[in-house]
Chimera marker file (.cmm) of the C-alpha trace (Angstrom):
<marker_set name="trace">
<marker id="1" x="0.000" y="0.000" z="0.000" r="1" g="1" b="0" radius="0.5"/>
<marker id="2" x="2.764" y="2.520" z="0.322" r="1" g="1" b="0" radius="0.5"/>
<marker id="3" x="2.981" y="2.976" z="-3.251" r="1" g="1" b="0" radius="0.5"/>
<marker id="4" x="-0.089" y="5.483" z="-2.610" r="1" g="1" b="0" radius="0.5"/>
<marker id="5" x="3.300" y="7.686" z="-1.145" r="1" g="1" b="0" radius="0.5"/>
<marker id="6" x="3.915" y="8.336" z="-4.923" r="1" g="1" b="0" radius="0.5"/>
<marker id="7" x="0.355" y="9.805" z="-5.438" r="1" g="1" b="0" radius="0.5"/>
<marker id="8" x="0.576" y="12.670" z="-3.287" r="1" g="1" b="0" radius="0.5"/>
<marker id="9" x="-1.895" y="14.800" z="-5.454" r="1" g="1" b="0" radius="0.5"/>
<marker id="10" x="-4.718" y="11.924" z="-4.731" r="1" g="1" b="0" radius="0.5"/>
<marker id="11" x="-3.648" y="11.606" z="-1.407" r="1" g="1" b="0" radius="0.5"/>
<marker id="12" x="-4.406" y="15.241" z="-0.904" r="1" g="1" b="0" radius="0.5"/>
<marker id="13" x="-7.501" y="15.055" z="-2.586" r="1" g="1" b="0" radius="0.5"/>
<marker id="14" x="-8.587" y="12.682" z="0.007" r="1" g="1" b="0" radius="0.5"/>
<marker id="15" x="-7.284" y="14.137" z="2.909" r="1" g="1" b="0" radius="0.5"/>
<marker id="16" x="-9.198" y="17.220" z="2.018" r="1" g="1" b="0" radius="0.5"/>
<marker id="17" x="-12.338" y="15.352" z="1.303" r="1" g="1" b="0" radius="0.5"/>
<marker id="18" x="-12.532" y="13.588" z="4.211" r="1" g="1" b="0" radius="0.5"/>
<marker id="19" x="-11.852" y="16.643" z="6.405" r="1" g="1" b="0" radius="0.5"/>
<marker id="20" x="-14.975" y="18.075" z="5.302" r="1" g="1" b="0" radius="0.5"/>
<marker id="21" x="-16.793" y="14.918" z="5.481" r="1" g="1" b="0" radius="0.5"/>
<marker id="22" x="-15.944" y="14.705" z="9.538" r="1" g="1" b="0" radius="0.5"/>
<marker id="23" x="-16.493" y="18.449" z="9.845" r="1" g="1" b="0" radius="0.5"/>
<marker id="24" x="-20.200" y="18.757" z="10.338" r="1" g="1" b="0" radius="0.5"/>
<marker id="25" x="-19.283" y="16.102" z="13.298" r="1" g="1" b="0" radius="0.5"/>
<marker id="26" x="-16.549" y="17.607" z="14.957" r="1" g="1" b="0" radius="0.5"/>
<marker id="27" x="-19.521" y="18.062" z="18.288" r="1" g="1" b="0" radius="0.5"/>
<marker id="28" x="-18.500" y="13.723" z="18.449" r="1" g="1" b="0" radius="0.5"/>
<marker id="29" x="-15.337" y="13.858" z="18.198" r="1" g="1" b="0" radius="0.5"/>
<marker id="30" x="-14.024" y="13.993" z="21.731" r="1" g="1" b="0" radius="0.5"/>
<marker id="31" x="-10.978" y="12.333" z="23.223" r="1" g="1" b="0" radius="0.5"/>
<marker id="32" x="-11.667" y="8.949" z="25.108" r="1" g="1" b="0" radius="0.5"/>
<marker id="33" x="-13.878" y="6.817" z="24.825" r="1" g="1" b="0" radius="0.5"/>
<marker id="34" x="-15.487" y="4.388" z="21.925" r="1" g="1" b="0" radius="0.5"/>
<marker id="35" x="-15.040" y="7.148" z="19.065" r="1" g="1" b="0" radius="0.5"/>
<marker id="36" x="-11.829" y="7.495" z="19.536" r="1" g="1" b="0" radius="0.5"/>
<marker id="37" x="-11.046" y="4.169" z="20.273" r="1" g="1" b="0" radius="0.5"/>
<marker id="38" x="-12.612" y="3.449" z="16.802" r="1" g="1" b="0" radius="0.5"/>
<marker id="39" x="-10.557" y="5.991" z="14.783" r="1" g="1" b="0" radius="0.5"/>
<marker id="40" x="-7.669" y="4.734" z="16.513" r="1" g="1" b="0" radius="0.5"/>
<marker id="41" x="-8.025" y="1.573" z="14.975" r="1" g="1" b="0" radius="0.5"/>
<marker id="42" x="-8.631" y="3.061" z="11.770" r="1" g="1" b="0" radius="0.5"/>
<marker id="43" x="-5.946" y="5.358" z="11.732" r="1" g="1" b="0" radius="0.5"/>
<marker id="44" x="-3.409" y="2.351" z="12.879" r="1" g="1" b="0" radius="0.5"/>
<marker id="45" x="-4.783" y="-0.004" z="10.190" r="1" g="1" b="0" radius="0.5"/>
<marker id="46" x="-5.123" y="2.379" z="7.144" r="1" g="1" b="0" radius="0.5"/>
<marker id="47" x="-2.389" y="5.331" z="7.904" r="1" g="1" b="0" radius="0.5"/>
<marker id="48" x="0.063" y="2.624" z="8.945" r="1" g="1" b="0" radius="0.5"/>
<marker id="49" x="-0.180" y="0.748" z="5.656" r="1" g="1" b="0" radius="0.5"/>
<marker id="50" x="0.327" y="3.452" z="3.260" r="1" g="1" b="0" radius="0.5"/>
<marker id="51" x="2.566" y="6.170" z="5.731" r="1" g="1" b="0" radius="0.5"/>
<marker id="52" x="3.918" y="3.717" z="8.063" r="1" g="1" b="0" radius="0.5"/>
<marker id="53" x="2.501" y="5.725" z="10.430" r="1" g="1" b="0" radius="0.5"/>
<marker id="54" x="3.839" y="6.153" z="14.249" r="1" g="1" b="0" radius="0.5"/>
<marker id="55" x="0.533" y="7.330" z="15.813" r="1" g="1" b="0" radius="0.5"/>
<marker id="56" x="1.827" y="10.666" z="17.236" r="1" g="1" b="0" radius="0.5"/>
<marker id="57" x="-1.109" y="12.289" z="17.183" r="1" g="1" b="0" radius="0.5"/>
<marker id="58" x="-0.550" y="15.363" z="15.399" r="1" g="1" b="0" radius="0.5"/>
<marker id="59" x="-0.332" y="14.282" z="11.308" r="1" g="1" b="0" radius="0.5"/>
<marker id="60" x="1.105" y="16.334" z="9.374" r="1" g="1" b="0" radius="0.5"/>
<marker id="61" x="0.953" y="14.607" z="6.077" r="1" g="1" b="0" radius="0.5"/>
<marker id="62" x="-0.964" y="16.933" z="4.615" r="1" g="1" b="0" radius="0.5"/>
<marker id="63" x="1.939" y="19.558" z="5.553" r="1" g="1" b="0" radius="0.5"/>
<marker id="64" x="4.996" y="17.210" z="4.582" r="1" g="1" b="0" radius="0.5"/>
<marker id="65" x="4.038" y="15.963" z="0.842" r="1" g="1" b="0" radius="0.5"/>
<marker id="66" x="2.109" y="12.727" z="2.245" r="1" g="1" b="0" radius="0.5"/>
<marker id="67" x="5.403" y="11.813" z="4.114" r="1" g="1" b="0" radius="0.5"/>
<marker id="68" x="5.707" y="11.122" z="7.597" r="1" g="1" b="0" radius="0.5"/>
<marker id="69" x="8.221" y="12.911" z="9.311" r="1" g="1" b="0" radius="0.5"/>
<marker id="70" x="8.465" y="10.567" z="12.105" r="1" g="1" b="0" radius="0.5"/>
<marker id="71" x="9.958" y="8.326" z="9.922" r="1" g="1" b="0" radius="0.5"/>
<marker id="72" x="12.751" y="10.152" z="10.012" r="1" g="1" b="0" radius="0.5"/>
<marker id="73" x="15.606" y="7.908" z="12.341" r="1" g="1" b="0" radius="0.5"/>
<marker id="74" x="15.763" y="11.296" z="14.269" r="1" g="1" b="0" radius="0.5"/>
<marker id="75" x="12.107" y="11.701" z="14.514" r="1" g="1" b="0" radius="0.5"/>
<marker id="76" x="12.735" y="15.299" z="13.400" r="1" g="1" b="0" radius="0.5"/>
<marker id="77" x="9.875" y="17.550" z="12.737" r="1" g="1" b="0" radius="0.5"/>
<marker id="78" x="11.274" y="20.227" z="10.171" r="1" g="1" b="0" radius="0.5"/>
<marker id="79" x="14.029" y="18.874" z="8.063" r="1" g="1" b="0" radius="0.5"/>
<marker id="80" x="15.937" y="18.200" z="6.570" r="1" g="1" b="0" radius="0.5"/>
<marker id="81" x="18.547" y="17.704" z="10.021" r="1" g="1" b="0" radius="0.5"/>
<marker id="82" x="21.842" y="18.241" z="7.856" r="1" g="1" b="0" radius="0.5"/>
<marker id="83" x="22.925" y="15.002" z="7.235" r="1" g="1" b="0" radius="0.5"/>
<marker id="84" x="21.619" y="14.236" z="3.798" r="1" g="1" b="0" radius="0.5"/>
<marker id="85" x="23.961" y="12.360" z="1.464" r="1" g="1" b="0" radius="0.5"/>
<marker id="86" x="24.584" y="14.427" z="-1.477" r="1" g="1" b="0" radius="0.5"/>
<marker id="87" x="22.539" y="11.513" z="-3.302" r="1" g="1" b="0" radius="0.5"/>
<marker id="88" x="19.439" y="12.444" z="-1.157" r="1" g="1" b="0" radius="0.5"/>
<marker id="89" x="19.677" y="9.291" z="1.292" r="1" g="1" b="0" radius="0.5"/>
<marker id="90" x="19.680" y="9.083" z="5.269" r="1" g="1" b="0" radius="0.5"/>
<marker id="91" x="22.856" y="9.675" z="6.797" r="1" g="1" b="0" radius="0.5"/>
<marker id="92" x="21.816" y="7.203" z="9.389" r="1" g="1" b="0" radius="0.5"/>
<marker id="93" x="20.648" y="4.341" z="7.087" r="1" g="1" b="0" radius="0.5"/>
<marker id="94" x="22.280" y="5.270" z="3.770" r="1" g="1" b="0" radius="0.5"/>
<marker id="95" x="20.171" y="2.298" z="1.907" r="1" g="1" b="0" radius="0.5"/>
<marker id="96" x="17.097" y="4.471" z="2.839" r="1" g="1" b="0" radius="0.5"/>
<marker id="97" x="15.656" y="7.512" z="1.240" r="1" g="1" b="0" radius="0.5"/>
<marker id="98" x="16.168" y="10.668" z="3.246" r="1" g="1" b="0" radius="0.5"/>
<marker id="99" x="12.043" y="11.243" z="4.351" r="1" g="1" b="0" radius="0.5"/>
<marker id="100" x="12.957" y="15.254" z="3.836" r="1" g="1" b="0" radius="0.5"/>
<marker id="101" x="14.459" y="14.816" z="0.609" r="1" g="1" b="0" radius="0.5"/>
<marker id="102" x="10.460" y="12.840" z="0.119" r="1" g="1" b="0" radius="0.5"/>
<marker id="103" x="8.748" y="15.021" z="1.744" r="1" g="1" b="0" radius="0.5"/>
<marker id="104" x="9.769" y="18.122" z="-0.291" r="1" g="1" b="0" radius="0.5"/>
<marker id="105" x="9.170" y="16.162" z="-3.603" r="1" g="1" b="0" radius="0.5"/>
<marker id="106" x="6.294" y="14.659" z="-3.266" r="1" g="1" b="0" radius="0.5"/>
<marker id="107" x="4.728" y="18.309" z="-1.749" r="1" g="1" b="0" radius="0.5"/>
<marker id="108" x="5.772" y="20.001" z="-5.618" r="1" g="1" b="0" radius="0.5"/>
<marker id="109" x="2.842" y="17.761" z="-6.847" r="1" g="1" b="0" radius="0.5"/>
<marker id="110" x="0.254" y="19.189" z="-3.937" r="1" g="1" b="0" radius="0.5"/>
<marker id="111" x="-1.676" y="22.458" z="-4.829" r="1" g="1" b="0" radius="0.5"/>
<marker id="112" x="-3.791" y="22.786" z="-1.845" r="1" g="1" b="0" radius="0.5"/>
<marker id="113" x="-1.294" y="21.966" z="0.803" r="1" g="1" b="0" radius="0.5"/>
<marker id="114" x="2.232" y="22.026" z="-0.531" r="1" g="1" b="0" radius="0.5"/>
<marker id="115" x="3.256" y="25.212" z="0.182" r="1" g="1" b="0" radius="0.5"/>
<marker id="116" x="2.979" y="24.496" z="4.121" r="1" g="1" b="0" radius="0.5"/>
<marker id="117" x="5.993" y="22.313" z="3.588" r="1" g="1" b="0" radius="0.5"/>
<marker id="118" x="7.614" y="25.979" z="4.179" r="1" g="1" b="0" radius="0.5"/>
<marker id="119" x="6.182" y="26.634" z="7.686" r="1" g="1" b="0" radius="0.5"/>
<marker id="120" x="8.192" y="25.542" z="10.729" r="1" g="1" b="0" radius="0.5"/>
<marker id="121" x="6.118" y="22.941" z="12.552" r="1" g="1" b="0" radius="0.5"/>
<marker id="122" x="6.248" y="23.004" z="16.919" r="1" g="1" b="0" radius="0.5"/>
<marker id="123" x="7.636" y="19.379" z="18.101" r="1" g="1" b="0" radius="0.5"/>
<marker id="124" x="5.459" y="16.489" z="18.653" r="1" g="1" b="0" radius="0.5"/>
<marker id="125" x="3.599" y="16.984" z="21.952" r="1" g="1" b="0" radius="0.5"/>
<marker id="126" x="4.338" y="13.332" z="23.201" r="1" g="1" b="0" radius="0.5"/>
<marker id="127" x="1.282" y="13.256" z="25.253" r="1" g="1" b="0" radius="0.5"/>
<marker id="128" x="-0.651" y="12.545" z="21.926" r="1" g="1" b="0" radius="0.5"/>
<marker id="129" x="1.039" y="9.344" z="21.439" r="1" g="1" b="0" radius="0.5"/>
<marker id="130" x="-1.187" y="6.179" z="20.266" r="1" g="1" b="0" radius="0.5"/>
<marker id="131" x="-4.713" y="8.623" z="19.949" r="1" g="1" b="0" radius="0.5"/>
<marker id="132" x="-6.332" y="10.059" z="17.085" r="1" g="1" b="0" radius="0.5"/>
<marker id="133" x="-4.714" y="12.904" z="14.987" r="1" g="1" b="0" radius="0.5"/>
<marker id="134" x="-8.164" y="13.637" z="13.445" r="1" g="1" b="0" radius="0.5"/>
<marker id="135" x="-10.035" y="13.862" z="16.757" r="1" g="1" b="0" radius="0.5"/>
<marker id="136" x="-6.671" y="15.928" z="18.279" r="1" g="1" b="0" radius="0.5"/>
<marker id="137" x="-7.470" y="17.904" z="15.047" r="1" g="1" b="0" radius="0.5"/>
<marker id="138" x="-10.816" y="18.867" z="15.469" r="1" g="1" b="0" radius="0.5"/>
<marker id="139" x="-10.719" y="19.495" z="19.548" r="1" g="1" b="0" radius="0.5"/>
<marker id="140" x="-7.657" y="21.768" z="18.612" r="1" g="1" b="0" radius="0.5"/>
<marker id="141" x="-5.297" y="19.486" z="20.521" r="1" g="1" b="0" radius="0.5"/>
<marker id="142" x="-3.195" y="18.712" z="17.656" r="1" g="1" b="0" radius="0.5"/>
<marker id="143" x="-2.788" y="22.585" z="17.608" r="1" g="1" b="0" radius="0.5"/>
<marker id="144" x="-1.600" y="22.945" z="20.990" r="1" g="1" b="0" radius="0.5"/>
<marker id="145" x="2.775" y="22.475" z="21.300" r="1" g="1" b="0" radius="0.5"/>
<marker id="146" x="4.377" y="21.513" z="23.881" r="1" g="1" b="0" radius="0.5"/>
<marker id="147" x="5.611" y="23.584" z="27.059" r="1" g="1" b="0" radius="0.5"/>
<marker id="148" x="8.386" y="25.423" z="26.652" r="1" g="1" b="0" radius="0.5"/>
<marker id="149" x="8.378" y="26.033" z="22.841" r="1" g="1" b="0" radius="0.5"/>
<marker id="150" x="7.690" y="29.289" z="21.520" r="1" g="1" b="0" radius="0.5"/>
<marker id="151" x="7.690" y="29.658" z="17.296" r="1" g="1" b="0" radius="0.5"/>
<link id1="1" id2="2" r="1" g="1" b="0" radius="0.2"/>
<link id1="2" id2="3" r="1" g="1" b="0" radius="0.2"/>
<link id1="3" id2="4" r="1" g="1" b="0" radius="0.2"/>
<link id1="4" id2="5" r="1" g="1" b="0" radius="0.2"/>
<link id1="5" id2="6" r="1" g="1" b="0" radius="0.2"/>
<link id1="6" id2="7" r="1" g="1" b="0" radius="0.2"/>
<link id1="7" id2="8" r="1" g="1" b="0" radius="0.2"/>
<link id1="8" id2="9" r="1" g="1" b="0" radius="0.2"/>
<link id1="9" id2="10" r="1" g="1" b="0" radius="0.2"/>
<link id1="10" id2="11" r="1" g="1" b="0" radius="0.2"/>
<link id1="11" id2="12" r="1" g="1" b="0" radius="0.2"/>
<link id1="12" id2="13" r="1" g="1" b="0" radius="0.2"/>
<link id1="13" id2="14" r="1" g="1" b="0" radius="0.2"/>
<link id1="14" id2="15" r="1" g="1" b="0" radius="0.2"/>
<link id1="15" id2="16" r="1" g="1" b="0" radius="0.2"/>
<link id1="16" id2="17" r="1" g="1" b="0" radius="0.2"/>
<link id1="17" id2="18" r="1" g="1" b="0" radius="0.2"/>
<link id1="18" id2="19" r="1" g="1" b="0" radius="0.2"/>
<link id1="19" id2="20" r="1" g="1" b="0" radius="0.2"/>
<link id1="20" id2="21" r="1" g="1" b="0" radius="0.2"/>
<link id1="21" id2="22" r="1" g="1" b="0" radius="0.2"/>
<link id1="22" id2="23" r="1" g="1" b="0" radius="0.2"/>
<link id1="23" id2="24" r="1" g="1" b="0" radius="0.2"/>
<link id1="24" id2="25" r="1" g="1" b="0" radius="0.2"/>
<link id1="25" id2="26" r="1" g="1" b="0" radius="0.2"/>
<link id1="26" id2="27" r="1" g="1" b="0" radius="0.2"/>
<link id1="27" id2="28" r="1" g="1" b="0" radius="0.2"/>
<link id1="28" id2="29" r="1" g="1" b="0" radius="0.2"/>
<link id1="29" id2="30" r="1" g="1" b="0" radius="0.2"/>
<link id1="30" id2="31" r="1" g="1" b="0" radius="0.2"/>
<link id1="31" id2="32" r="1" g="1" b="0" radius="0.2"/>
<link id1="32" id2="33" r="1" g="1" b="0" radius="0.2"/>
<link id1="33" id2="34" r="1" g="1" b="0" radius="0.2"/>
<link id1="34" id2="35" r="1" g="1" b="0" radius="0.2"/>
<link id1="35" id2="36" r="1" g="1" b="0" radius="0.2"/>
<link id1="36" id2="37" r="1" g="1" b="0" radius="0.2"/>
<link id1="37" id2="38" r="1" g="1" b="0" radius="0.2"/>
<link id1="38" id2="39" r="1" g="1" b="0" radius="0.2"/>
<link id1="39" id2="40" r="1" g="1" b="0" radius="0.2"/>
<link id1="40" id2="41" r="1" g="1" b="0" radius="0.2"/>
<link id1="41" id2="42" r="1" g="1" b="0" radius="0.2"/>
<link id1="42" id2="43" r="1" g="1" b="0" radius="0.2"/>
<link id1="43" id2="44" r="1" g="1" b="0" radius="0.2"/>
<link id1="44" id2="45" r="1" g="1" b="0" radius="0.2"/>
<link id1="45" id2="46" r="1" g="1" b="0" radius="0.2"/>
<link id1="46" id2="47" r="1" g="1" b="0" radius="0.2"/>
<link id1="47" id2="48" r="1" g="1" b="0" radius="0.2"/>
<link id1="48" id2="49" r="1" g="1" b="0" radius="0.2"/>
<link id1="49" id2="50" r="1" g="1" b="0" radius="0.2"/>
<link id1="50" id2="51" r="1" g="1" b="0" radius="0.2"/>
<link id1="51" id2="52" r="1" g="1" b="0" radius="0.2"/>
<link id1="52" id2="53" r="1" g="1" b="0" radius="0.2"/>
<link id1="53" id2="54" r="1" g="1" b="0" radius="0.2"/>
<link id1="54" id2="55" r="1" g="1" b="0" radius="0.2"/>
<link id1="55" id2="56" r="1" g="1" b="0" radius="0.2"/>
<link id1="56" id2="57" r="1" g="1" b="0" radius="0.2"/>
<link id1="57" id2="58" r="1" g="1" b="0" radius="0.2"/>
<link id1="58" id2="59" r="1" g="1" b="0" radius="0.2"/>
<link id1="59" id2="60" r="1" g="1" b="0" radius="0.2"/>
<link id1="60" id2="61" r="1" g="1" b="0" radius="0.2"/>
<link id1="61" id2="62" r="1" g="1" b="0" radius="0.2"/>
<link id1="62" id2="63" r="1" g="1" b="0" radius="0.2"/>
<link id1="63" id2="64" r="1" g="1" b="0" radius="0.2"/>
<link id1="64" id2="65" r="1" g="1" b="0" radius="0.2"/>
<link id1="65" id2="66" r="1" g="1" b="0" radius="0.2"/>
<link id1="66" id2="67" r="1" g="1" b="0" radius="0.2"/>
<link id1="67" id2="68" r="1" g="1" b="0" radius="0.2"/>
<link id1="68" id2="69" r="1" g="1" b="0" radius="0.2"/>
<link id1="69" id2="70" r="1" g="1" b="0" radius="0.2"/>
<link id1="70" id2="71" r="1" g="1" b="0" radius="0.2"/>
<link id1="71" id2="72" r="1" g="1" b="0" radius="0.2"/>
<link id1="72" id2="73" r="1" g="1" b="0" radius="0.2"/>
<link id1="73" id2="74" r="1" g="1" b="0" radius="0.2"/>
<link id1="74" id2="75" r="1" g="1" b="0" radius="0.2"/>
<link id1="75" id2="76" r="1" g="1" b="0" radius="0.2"/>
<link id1="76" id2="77" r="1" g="1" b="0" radius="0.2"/>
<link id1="77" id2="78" r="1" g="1" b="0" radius="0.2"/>
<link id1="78" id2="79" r="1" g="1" b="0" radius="0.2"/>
<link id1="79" id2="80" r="1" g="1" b="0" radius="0.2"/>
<link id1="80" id2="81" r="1" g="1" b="0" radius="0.2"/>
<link id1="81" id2="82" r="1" g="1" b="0" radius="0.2"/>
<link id1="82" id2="83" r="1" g="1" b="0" radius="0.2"/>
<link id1="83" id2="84" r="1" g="1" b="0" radius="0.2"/>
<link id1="84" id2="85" r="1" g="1" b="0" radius="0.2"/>
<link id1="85" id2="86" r="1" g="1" b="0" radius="0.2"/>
<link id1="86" id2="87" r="1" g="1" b="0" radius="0.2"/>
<link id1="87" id2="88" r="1" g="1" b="0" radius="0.2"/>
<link id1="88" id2="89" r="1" g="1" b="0" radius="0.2"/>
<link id1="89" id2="90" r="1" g="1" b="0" radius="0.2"/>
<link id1="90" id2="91" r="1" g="1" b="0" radius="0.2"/>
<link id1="91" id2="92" r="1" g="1" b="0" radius="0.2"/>
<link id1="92" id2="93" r="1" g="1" b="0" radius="0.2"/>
<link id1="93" id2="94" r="1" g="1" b="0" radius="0.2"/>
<link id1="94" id2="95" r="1" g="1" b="0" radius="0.2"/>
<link id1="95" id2="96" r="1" g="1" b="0" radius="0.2"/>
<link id1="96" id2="97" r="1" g="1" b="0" radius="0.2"/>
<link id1="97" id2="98" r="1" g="1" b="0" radius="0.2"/>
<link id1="98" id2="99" r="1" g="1" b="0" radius="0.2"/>
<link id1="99" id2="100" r="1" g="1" b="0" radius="0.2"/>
<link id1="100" id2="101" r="1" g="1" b="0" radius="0.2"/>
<link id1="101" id2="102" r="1" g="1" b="0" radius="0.2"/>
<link id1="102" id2="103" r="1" g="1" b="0" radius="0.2"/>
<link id1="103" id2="104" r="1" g="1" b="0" radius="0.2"/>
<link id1="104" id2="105" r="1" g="1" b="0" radius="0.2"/>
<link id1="105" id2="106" r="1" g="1" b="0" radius="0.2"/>
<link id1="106" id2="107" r="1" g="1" b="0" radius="0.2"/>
<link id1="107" id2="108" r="1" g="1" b="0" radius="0.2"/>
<link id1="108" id2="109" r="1" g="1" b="0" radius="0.2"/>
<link id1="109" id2="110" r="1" g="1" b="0" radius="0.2"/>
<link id1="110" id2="111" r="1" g="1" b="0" radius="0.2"/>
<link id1="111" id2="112" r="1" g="1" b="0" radius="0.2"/>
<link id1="112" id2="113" r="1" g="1" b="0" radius="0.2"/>
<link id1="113" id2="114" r="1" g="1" b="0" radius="0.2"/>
<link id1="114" id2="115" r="1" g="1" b="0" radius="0.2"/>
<link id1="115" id2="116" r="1" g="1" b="0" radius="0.2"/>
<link id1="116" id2="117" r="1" g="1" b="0" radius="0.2"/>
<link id1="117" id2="118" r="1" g="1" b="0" radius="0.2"/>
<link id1="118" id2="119" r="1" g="1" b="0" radius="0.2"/>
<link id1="119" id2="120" r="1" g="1" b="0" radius="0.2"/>
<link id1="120" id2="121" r="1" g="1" b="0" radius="0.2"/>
<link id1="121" id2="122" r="1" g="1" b="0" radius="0.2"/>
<link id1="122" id2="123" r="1" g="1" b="0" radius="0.2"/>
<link id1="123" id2="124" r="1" g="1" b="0" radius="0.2"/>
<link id1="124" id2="125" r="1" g="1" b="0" radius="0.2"/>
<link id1="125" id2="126" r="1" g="1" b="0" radius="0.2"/>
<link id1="126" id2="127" r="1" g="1" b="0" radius="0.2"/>
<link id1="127" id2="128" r="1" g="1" b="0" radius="0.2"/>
<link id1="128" id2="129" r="1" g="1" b="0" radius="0.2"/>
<link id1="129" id2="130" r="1" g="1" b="0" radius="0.2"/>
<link id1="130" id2="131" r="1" g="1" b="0" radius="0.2"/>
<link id1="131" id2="132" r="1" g="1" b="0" radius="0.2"/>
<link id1="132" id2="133" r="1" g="1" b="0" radius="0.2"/>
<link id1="133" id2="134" r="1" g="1" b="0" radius="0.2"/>
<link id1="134" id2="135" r="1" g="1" b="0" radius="0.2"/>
<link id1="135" id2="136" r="1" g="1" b="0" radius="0.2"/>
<link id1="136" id2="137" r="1" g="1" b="0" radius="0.2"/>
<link id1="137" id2="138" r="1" g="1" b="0" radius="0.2"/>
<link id1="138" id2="139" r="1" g="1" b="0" radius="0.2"/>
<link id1="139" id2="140" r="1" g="1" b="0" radius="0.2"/>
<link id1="140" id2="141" r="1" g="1" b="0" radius="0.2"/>
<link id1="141" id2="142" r="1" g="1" b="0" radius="0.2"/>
<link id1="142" id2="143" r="1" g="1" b="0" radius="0.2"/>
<link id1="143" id2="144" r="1" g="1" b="0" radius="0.2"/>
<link id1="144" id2="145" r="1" g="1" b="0" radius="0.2"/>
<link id1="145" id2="146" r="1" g="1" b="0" radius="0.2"/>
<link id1="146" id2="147" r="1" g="1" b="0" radius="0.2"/>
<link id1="147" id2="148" r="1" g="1" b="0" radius="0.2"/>
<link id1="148" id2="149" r="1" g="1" b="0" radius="0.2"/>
<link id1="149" id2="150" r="1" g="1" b="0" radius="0.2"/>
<link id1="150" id2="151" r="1" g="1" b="0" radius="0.2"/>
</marker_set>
């Protein structure tokens, strides 16, 4: 299912449609409980198939070209951290693709969202581990950064 990763454009597409789909129900959408629990499950299943997703709470594939950042060996948010190989691989793993080096590609080929790939994003607020990125996303949790950082 990854392969979707090189259809960033549909992947958009579908990210925005479904958005607006669970707008008019944001007034559900609440942390805890069987709703969550559900998209959980959902989220694991589907996101971790195609994004090899990490559950962090607070996507931001829509922001980094349909390309996890957690994925990166460094977990870093904004990237790229400064240790690409001059042949766009990790400087950790060289057999792997640096996620950046991704990321920025595959947001060229996003009109509605690509040009967020230039905004710094706040760290991951750890405290959203394992729940739902599109229930933190409509309560405004997903908004919220951690203590400490100011942009």
């Amino acid at each position: 299912m990854r392969f979707l990763q090189n259809y960033p454009r549909f992947l958009e597409i579908a990210y925005d449609v479904t958005h607006n789909l669970l707008r008019p129900f944001r007034r559900w959408l609440t942390r805890g409980g069987r709703v969550e629990r559900f998209f959980v499950r959902v989220e694991k299943t589907s996101k971790g198939a195609i994004f090899n997703c990490r559950m962090c709470g607070q996507c931001v594939l829509h922001v980094t070209g349909m390309t996890c950042p957690m994925n990166c060996p460094k977990e870093m948010r904004n990237g790229p951290c400064g240790g690409v190989r001059p042949d766009g691989r990790c400087e950790i793993f060289p057999a792997k693709p640096c996620v950046w080096v991704q990321a920025w590609e595959r947001s060229q080929h996003m009109p509605l969202y690509g040009s967020q790939m230039l905004n710094v994003l706040p760290p991951v607020n750890r405290s959203l581990h394992r729940s739902s990125a599109w229930i933190n996303d409509f309560t405004g949790d997903a908004q919220k950064v951690p203590p400490g950082w100011l942009p």
